[in-house]
N, CA, C and O of each residue as an XYZ file, in Angstrom:
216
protein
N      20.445   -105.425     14.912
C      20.019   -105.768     16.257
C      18.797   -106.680     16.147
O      17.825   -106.546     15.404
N      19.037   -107.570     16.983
C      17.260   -108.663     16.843
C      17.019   -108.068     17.637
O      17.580   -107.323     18.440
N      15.386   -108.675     17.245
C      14.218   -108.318     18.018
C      14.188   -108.570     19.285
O      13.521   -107.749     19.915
N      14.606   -109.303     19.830
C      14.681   -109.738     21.088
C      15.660   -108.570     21.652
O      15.046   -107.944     22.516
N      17.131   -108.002     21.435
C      17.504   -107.077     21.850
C      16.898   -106.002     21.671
O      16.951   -105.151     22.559
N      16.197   -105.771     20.531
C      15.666   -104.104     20.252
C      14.510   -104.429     21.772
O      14.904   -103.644     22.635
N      13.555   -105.092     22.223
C      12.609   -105.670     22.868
C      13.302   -105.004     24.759
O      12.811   -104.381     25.700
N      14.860   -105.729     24.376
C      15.408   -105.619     25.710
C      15.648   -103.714     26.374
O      15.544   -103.071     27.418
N      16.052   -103.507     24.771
C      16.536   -101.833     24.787
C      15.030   -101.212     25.222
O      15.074   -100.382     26.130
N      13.902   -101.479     24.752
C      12.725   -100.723     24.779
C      12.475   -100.747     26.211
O      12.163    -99.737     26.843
N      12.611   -101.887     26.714
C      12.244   -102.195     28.263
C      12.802   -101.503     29.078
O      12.179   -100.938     29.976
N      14.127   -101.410     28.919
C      15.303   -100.936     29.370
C      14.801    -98.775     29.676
O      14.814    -97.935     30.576
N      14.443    -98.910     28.192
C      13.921    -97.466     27.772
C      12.723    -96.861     29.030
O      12.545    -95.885     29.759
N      12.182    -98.002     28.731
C      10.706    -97.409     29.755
C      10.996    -97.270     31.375
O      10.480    -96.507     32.191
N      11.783    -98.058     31.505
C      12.572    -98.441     32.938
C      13.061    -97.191     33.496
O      12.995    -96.812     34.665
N      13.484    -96.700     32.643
C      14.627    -95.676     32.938
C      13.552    -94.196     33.026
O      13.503    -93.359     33.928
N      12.803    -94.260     31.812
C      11.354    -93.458     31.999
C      11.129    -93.444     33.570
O      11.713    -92.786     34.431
N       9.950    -94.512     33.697
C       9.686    -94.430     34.836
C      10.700    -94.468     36.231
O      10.153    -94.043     37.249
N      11.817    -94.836     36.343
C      12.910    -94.455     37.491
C      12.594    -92.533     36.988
O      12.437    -91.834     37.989
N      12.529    -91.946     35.965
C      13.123    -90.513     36.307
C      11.444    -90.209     36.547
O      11.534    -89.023     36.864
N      10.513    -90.402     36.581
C       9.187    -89.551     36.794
C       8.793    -89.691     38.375
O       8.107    -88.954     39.083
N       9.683    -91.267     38.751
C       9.815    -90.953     40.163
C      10.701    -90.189     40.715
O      10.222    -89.323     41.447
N      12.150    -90.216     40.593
C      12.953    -89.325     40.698
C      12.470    -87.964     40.983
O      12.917    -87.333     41.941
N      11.474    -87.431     40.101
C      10.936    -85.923     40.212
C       9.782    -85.929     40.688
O       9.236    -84.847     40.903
N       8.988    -87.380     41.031
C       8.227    -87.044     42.315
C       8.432    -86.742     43.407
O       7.762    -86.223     44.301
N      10.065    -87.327     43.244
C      10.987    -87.789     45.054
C      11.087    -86.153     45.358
O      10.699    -85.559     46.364
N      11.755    -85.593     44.120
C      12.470    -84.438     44.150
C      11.182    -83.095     45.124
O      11.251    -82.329     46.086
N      10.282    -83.462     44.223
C       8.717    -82.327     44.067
C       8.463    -82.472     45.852
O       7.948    -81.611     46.566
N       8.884    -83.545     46.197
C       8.179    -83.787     47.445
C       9.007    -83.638     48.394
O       8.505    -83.590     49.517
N      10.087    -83.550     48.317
C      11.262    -82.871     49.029
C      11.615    -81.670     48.921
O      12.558    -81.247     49.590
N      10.948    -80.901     48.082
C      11.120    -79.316     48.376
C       9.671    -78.751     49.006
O       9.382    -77.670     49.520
N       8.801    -80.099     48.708
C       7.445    -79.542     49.371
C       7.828    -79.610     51.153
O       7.693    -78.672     51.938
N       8.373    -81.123     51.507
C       9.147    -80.931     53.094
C       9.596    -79.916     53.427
O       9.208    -79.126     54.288
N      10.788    -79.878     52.482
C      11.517    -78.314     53.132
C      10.945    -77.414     53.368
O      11.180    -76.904     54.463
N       9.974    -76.801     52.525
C       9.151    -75.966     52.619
C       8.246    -75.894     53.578
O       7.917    -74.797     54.029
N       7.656    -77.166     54.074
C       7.256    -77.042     55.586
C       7.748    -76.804     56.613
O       7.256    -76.140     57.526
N       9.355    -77.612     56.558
C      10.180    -77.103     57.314
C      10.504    -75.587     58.065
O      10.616    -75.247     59.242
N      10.605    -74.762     56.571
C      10.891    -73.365     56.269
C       9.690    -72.803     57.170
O       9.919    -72.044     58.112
N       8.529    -73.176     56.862
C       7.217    -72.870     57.183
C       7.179    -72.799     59.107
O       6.969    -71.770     59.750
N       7.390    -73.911     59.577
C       7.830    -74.218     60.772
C       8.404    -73.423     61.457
O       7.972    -72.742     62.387
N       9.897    -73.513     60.800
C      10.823    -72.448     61.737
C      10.176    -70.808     61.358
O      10.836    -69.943     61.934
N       9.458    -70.461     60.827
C       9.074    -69.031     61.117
C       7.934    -68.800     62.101
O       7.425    -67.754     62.501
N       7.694    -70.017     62.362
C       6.032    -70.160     63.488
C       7.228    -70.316     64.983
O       6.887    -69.805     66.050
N       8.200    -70.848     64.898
C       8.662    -70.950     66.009
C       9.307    -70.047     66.442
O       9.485    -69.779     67.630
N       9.958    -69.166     64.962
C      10.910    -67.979     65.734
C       9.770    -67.244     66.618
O      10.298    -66.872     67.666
N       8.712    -66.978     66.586
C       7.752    -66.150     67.178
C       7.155    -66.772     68.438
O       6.295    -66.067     68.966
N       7.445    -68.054     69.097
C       7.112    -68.963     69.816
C       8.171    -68.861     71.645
O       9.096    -69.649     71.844
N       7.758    -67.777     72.727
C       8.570    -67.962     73.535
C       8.827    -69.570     73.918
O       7.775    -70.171     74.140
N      10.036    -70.362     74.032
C      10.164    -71.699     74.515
C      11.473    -71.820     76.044
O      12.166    -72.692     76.569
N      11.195    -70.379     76.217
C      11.485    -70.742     77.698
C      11.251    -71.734     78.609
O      12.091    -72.498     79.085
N      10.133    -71.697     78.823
C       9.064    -72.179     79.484
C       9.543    -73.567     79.686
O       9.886    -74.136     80.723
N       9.480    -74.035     78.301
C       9.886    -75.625     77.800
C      11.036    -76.383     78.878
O      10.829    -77.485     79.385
N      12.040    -75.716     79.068
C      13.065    -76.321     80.369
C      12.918    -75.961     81.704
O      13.845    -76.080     82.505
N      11.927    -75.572     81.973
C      11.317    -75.187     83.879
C      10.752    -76.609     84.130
O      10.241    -76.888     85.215
């Protein structure tokens, strides 16, 4: 393999690195949402919203 391809593979390498460390930022931060979500609907089950359509 030349240098110029080994060069391309390395790039290629790091690329793919950094796509997955975002990937599992995306991920980390989408169960942190949900989790607010989750968080949410237990503040609301306790929330009369009758009221809300008068």
């Amino acid at each position: 393999m030349s240098d110029t391809r080994a060069e391309e593979f390395a790039r290629a390498i790091d690329c793919l690195k950094s796509c997955q460390a975002a990937l599992k930022r995306a991920a980390e931060a989408s169960a942190a949402a949900a989790d607010e979500f989750r968080k949410l609907g237990d503040v609301l089950k306790g929330v009369d919203l009758s009221a809300v359509n008068e």
